[in-house]
Predicted model as a PDB file, atoms N, CA, C, CB and O in Angstrom, pLDDT in the B-factor column:
MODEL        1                                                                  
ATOM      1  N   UNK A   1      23.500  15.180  34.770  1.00 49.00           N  
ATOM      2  CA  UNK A   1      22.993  14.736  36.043  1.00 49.00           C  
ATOM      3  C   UNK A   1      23.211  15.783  37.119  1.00 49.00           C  
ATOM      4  CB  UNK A   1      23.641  13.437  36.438  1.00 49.00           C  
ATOM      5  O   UNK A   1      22.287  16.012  37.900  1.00 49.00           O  
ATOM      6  N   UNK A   2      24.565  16.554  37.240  1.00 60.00           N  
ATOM      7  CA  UNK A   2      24.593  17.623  37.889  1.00 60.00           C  
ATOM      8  C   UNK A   2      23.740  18.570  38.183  1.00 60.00           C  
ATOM      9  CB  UNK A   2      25.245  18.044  37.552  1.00 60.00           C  
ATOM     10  O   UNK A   2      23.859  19.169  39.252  1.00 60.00           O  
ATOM     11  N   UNK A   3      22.669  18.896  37.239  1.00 70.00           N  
ATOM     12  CA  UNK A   3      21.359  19.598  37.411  1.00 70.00           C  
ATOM     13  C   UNK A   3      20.105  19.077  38.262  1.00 70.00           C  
ATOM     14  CB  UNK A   3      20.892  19.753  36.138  1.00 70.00           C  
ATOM     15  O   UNK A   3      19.305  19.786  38.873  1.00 70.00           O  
ATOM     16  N   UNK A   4      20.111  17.850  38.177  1.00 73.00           N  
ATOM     17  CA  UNK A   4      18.899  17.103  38.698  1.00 73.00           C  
ATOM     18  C   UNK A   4      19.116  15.932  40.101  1.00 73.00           C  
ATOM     19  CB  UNK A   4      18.349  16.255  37.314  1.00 73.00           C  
ATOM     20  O   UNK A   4      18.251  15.487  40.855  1.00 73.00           O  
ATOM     21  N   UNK A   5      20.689  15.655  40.077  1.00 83.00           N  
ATOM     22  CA  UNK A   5      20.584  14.751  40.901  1.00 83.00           C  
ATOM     23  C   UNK A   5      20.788  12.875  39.930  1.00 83.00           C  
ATOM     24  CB  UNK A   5      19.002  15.214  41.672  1.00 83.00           C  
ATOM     25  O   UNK A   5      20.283  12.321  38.953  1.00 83.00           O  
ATOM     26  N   UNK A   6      21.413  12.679  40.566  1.00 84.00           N  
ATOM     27  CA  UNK A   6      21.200  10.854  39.930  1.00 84.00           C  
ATOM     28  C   UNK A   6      20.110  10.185  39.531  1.00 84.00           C  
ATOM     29  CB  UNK A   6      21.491   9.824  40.860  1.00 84.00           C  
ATOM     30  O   UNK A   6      19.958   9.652  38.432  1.00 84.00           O  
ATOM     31  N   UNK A   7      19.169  10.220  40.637  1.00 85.00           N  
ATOM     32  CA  UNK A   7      17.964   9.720  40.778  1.00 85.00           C  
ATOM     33  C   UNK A   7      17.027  10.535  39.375  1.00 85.00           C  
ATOM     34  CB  UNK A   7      17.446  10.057  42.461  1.00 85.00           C  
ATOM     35  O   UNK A   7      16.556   9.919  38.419  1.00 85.00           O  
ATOM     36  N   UNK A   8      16.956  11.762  39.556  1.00 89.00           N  
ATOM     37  CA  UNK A   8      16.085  12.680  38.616  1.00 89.00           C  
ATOM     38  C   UNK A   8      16.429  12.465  37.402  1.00 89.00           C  
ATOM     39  CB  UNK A   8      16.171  14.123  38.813  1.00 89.00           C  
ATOM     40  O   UNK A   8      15.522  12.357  36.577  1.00 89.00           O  
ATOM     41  N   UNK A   9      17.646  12.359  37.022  1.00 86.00           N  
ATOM     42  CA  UNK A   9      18.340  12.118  35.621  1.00 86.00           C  
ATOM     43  C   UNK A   9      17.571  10.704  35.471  1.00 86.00           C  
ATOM     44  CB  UNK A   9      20.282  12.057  35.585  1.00 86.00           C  
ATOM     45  O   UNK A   9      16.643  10.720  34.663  1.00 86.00           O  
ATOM     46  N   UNK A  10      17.785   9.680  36.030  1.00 89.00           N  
ATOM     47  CA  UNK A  10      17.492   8.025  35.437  1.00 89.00           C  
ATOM     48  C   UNK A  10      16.349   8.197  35.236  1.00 89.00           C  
ATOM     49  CB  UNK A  10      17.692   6.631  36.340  1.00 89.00           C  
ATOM     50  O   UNK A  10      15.788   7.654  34.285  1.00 89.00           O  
ATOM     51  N   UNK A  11      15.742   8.970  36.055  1.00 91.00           N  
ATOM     52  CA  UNK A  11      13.574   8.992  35.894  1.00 91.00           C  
ATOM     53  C   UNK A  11      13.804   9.348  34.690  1.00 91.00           C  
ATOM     54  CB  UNK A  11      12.199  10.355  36.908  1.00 91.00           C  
ATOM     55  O   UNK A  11      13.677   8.571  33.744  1.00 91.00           O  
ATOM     56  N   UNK A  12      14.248  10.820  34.550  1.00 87.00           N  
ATOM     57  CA  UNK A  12      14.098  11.670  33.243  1.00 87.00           C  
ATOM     58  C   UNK A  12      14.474  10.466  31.963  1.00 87.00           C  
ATOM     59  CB  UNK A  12      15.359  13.202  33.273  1.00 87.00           C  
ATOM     60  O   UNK A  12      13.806   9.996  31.042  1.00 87.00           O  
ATOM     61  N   UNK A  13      15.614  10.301  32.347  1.00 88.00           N  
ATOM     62  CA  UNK A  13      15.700   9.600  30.709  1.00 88.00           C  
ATOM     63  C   UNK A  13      14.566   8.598  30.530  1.00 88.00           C  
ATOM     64  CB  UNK A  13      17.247   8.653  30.390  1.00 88.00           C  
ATOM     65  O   UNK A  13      13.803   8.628  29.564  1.00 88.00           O  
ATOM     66  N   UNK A  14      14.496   7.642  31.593  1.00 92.00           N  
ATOM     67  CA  UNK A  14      13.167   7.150  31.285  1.00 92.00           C  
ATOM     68  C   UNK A  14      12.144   7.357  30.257  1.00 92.00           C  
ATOM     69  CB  UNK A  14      12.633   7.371  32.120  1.00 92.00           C  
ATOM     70  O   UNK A  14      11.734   6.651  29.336  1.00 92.00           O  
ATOM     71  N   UNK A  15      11.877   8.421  30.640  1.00 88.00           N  
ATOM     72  CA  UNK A  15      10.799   9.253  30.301  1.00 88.00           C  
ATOM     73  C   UNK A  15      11.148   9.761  28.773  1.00 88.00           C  
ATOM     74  CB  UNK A  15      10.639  10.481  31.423  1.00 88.00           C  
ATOM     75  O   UNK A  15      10.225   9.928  27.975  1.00 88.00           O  
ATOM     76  N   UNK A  16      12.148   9.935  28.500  1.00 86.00           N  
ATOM     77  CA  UNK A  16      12.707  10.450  27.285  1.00 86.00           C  
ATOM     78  C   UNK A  16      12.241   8.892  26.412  1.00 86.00           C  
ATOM     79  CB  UNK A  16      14.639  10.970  27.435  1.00 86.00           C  
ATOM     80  O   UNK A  16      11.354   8.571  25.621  1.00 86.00           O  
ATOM     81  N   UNK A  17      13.198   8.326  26.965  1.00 89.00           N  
ATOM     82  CA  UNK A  17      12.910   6.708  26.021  1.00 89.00           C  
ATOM     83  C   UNK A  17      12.129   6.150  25.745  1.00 89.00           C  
ATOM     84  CB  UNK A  17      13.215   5.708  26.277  1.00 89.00           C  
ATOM     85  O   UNK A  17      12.177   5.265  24.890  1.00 89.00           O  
ATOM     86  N   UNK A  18      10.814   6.599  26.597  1.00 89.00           N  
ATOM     87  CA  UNK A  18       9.456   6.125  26.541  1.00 89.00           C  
ATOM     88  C   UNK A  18       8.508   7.217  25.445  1.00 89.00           C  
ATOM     89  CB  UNK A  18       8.858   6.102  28.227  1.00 89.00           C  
ATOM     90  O   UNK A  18       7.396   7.002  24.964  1.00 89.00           O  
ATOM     91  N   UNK A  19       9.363   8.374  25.281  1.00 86.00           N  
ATOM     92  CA  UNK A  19       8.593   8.980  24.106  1.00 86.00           C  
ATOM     93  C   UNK A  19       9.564   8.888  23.146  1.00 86.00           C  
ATOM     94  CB  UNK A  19       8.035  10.470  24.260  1.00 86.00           C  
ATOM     95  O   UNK A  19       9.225   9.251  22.020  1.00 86.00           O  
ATOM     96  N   UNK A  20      10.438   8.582  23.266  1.00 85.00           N  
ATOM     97  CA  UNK A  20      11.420   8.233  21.938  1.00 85.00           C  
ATOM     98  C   UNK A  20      10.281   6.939  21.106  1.00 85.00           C  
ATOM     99  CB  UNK A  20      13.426   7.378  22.606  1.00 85.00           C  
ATOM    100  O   UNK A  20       9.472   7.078  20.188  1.00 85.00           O  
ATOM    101  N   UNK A  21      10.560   6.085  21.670  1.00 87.00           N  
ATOM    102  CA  UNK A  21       9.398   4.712  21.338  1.00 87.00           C  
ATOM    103  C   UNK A  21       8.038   5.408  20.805  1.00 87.00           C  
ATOM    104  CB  UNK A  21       8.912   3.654  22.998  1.00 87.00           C  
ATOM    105  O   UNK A  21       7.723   5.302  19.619  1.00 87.00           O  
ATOM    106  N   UNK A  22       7.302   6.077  21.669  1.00 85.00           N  
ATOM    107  CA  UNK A  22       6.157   6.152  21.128  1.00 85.00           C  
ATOM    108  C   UNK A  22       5.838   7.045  19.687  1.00 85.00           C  
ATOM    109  CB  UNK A  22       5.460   6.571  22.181  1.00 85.00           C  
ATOM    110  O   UNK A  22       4.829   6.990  18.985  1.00 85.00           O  
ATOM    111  N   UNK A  23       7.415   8.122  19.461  1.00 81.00           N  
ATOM    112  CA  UNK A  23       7.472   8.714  18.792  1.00 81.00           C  
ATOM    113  C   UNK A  23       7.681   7.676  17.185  1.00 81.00           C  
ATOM    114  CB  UNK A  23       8.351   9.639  19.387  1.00 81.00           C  
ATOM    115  O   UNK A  23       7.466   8.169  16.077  1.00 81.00           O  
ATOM    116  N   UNK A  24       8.052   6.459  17.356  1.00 81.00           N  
ATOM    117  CA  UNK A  24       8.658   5.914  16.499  1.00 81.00           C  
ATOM    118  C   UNK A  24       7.010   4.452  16.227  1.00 81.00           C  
ATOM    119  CB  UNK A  24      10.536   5.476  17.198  1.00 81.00           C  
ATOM    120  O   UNK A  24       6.746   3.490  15.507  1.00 81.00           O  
ATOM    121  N   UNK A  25       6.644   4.924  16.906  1.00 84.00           N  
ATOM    122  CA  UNK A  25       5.069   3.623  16.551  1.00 84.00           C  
ATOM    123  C   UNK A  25       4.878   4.132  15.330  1.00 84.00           C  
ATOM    124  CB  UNK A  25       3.247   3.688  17.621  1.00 84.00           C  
ATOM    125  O   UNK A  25       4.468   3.325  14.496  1.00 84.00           O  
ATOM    126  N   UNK A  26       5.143   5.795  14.798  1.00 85.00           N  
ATOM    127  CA  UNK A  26       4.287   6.099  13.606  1.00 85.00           C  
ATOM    128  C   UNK A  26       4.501   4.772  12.600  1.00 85.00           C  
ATOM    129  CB  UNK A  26       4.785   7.641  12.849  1.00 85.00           C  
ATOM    130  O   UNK A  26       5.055   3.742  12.985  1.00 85.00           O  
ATOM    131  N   UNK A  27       3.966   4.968  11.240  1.00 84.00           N  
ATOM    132  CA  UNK A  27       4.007   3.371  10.600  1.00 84.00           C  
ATOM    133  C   UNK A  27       4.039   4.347   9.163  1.00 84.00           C  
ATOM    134  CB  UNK A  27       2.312   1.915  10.960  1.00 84.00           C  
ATOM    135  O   UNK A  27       3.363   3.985   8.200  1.00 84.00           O  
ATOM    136  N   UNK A  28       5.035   5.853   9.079  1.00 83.00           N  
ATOM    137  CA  UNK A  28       5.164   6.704   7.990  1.00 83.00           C  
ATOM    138  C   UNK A  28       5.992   5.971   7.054  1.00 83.00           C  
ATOM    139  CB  UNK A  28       5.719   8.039   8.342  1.00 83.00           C  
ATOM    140  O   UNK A  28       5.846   5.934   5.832  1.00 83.00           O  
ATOM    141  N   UNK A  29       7.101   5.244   7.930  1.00 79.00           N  
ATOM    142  CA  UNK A  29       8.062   4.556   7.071  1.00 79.00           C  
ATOM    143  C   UNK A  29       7.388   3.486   6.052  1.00 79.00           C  
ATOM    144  CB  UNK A  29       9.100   3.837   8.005  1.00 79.00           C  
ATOM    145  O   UNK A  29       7.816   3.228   4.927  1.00 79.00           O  
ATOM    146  N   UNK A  30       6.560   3.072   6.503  1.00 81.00           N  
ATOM    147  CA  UNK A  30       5.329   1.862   5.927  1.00 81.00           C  
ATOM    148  C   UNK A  30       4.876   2.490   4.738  1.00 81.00           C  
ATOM    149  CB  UNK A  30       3.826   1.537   7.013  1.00 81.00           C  
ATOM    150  O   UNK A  30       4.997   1.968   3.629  1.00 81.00           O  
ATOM    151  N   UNK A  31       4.211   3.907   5.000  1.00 84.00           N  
ATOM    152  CA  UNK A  31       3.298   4.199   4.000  1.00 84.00           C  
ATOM    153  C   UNK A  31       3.640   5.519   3.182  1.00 84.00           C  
ATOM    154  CB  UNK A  31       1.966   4.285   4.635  1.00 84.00           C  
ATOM    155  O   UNK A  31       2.714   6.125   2.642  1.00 84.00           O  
ATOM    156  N   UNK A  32       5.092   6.030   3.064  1.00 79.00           N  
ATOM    157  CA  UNK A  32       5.104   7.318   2.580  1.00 79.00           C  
ATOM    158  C   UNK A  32       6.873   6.540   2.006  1.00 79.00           C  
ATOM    159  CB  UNK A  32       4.805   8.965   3.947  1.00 79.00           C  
ATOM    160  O   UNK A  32       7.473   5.615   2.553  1.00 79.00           O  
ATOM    161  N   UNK A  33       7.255   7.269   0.876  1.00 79.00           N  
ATOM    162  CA  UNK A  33       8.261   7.114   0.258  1.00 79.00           C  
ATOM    163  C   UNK A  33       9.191   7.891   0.660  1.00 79.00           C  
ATOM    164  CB  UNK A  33       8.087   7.177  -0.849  1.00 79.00           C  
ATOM    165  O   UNK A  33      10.297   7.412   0.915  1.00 79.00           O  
ATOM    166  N   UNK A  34       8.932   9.303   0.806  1.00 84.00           N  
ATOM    167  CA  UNK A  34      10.157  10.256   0.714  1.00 84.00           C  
ATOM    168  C   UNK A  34      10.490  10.876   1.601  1.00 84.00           C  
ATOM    169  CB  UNK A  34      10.146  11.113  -0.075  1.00 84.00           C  
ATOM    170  O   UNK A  34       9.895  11.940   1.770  1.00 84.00           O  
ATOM    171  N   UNK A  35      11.964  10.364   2.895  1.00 83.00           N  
ATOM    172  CA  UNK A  35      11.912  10.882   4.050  1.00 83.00           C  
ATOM    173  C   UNK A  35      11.541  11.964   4.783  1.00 83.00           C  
ATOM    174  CB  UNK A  35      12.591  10.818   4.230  1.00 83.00           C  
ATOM    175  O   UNK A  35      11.547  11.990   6.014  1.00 83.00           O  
ATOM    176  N   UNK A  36      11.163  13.009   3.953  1.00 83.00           N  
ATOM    177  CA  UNK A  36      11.254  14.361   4.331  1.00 83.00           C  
ATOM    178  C   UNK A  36       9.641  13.890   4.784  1.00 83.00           C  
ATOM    179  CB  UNK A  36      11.718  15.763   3.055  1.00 83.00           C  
ATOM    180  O   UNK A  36       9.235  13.829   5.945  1.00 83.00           O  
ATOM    181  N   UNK A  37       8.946  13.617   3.697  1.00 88.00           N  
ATOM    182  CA  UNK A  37       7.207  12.777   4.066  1.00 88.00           C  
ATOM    183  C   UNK A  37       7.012  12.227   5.352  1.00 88.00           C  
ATOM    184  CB  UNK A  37       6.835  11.336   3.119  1.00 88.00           C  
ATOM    185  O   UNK A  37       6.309  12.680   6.255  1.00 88.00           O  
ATOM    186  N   UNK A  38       7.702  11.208   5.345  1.00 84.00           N  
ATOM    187  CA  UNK A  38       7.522  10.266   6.504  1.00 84.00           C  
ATOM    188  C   UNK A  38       8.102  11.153   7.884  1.00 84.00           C  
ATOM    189  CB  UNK A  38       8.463   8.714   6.190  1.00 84.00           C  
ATOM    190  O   UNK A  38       7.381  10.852   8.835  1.00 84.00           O  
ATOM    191  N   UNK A  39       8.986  11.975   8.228  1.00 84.00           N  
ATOM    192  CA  UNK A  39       9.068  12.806   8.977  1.00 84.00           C  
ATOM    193  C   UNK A  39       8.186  13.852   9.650  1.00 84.00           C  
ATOM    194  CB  UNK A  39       9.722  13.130   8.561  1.00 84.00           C  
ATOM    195  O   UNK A  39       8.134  13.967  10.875  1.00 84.00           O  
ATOM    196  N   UNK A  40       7.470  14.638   8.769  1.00 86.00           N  
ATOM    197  CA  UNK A  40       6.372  15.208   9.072  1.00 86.00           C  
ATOM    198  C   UNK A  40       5.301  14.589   9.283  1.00 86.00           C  
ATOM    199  CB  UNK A  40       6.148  15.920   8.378  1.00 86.00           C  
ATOM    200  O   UNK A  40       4.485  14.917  10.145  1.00 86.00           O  
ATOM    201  N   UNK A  41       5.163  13.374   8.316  1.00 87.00           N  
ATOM    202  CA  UNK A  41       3.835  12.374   8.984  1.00 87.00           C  
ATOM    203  C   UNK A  41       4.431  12.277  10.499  1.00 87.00           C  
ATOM    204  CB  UNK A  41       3.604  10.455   8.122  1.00 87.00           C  
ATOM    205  O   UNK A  41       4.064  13.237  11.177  1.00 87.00           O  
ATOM    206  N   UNK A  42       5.172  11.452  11.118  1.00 85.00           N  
ATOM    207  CA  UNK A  42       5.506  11.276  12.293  1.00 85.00           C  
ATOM    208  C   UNK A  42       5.766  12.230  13.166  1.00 85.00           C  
ATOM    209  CB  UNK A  42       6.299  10.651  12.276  1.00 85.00           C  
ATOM    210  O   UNK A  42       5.914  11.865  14.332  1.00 85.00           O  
ATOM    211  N   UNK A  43       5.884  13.602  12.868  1.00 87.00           N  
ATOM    212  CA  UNK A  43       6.083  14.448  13.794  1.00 87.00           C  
ATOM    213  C   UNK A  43       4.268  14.343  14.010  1.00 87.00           C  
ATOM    214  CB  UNK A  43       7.015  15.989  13.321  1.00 87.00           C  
ATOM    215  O   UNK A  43       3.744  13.849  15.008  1.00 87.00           O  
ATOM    216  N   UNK A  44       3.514  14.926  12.836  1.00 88.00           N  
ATOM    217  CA  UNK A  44       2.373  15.374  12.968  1.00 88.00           C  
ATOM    218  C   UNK A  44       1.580  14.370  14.039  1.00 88.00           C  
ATOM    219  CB  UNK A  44       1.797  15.521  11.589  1.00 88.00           C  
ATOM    220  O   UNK A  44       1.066  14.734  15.097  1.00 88.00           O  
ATOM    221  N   UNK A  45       1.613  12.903  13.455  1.00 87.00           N  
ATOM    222  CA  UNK A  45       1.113  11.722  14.607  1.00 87.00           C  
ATOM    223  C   UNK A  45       1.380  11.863  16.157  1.00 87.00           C  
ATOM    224  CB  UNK A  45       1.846  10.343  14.281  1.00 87.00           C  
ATOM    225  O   UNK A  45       0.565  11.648  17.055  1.00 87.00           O  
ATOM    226  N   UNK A  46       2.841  12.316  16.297  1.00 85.00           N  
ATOM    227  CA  UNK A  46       2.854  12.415  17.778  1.00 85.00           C  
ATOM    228  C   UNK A  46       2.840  13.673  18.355  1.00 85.00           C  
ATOM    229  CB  UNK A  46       3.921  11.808  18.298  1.00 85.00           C  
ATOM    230  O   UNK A  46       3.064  13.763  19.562  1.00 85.00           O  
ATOM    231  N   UNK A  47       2.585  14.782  17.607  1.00 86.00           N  
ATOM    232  CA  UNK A  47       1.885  16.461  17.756  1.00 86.00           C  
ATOM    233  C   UNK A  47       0.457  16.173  18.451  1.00 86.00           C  
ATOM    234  CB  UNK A  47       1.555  17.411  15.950  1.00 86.00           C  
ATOM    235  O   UNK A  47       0.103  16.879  19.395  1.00 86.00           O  
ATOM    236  N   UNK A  48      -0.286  15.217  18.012  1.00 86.00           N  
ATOM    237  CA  UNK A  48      -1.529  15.200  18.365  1.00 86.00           C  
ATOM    238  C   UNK A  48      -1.728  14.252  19.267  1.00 86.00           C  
ATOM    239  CB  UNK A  48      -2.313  15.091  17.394  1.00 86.00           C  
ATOM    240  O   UNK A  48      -2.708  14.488  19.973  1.00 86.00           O  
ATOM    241  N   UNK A  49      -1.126  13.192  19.530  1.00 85.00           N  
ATOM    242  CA  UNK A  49      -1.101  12.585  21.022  1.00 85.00           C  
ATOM    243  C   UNK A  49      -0.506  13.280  22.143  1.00 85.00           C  
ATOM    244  CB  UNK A  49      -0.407  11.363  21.042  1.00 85.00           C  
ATOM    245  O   UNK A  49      -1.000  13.237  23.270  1.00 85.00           O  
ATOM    246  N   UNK A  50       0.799  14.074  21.787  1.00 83.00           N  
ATOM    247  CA  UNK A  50       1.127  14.539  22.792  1.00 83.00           C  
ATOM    248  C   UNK A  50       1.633  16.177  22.683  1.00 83.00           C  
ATOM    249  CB  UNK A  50       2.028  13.599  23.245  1.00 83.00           C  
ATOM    250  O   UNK A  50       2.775  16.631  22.761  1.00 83.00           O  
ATOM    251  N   UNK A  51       0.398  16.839  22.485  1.00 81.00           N  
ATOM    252  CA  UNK A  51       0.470  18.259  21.887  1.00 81.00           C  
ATOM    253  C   UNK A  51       1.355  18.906  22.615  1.00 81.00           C  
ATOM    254  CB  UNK A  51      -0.795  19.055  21.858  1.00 81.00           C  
ATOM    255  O   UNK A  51       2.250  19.493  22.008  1.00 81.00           O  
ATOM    256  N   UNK A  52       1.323  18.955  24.060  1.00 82.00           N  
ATOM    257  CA  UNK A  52       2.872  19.957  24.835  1.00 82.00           C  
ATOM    258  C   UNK A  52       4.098  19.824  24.826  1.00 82.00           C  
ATOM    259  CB  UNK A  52       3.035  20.036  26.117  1.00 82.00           C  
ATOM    260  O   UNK A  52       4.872  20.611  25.371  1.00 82.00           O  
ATOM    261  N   UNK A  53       4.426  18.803  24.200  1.00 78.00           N  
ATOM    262  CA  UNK A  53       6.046  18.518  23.973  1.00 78.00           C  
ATOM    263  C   UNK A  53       6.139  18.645  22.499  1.00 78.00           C  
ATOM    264  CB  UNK A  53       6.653  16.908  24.506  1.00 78.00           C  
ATOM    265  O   UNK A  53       6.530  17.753  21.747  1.00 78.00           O  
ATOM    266  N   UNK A  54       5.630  20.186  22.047  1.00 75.00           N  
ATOM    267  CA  UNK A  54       6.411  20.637  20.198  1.00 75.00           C  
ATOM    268  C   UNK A  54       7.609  20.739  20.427  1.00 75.00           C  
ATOM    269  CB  UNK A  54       6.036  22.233  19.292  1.00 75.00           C  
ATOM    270  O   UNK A  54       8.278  20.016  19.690  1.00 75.00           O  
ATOM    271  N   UNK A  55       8.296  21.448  21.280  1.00 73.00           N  
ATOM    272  CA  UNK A  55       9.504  21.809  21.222  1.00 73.00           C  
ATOM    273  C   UNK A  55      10.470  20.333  20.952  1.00 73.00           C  
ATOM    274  CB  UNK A  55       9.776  22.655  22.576  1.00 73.00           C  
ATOM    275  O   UNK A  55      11.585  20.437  20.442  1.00 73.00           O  
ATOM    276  N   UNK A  56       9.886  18.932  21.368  1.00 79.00           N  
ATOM    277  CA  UNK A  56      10.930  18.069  20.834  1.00 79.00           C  
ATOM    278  C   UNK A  56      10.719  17.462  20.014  1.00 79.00           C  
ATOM    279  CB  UNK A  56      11.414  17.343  21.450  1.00 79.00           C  
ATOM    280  O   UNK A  56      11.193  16.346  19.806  1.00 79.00           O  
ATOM    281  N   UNK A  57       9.970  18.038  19.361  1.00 81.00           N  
ATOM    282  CA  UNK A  57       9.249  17.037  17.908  1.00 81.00           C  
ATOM    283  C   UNK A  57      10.221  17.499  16.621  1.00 81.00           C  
ATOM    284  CB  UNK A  57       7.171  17.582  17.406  1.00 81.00           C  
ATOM    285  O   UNK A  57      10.461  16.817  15.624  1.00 81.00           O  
ATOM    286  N   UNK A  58      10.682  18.758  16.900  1.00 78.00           N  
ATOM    287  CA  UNK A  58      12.046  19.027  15.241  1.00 78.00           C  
ATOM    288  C   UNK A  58      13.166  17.431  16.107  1.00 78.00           C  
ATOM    289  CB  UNK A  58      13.622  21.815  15.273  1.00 78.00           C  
ATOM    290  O   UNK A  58      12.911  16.365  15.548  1.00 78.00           O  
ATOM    291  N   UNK A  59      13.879  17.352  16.895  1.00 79.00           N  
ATOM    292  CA  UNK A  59      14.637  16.587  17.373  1.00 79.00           C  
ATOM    293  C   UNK A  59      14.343  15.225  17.294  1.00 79.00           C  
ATOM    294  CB  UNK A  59      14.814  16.936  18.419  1.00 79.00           C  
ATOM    295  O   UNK A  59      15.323  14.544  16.993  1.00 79.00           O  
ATOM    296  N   UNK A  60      12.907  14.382  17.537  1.00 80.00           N  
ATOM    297  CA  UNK A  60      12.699  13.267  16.861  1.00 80.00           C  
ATOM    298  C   UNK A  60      12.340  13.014  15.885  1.00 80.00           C  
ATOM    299  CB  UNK A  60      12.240  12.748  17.208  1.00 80.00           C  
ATOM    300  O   UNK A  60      12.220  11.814  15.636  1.00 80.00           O  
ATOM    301  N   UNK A  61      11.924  14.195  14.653  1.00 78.00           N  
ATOM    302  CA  UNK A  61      11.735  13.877  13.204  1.00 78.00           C  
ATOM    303  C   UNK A  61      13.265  14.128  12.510  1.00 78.00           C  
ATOM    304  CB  UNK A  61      10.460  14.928  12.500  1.00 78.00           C  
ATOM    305  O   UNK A  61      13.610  13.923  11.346  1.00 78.00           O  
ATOM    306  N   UNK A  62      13.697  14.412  13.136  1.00 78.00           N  
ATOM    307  CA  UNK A  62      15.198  14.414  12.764  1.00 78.00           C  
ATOM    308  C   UNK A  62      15.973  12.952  12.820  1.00 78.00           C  
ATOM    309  CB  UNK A  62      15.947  15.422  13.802  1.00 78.00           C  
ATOM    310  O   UNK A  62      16.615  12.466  11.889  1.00 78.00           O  
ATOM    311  N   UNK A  63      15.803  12.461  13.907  1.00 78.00           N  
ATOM    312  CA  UNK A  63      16.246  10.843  14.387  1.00 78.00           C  
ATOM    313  C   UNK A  63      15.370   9.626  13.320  1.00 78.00           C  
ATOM    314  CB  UNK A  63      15.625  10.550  16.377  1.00 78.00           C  
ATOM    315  O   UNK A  63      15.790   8.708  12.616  1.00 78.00           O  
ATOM    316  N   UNK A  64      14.103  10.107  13.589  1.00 76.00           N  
ATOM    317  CA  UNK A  64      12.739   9.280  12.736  1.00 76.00           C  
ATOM    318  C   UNK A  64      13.654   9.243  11.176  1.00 76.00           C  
ATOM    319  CB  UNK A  64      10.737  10.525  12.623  1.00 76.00           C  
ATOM    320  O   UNK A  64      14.206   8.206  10.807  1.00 76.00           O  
ATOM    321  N   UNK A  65      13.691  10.252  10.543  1.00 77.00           N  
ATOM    322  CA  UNK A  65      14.023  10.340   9.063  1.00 77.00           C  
ATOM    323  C   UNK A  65      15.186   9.731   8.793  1.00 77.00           C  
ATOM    324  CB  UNK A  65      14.122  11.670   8.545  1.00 77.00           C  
ATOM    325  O   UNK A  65      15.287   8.930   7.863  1.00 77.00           O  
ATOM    326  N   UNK A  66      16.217  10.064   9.609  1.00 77.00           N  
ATOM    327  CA  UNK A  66      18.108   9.781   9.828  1.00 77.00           C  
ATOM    328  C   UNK A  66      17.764   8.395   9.705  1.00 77.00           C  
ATOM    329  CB  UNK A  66      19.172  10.279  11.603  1.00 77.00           C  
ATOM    330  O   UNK A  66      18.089   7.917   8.618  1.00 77.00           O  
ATOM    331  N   UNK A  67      17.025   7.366  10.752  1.00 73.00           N  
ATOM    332  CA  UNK A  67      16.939   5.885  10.855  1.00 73.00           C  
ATOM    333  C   UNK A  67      16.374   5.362   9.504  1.00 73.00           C  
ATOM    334  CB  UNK A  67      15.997   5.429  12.106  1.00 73.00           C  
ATOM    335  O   UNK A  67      16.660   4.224   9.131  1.00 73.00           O  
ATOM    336  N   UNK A  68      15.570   6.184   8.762  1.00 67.00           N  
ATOM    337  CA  UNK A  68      14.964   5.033   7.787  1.00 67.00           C  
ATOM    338  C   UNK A  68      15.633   5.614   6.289  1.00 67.00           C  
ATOM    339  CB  UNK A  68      12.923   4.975   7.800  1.00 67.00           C  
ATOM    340  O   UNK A  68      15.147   5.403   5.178  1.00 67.00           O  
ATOM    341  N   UNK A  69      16.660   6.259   6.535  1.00 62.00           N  
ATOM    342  CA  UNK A  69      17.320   6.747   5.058  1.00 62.00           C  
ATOM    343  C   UNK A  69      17.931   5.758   4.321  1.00 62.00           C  
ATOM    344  CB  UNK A  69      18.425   7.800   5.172  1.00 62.00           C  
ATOM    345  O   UNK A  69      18.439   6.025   3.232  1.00 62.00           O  
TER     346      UNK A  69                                                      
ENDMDL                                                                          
END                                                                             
């Protein structure tokens, strides 16, 4: 919070949590067997809705895979 202020931090995470969620609509866990699969399906799904945020897509296919092991 020291970087942004109180206020900027609560927006931000917001914002984090709201693509955490959308990152997790994929439905890989549904249709692919082998976590490493369903990871890249779900990165790839939310690569293409939300193409400028690659840089956090290794960090939620990491979380995505970890949850459904």
């Amino acid at each position: 919070m020291e970087g942004f202020g109180e206020l900027e931090a609560v927006e931000l995470l917001a914002i984090v949590h709201s693509l955490e969620a959308e990152f997790y609509e994929s439905d890989a866990y549904n249709t692919l067997a082998g976590l490493a699969e369903m990871g890249r399906k779900a990165a790839s799904d939310f690569r293409i809705r939300i193409p400028s945020l690659r840089p956090a897509v290794e960090a939620l296919d990491w979380c995505y895979t970890f949850d459904w092991m």
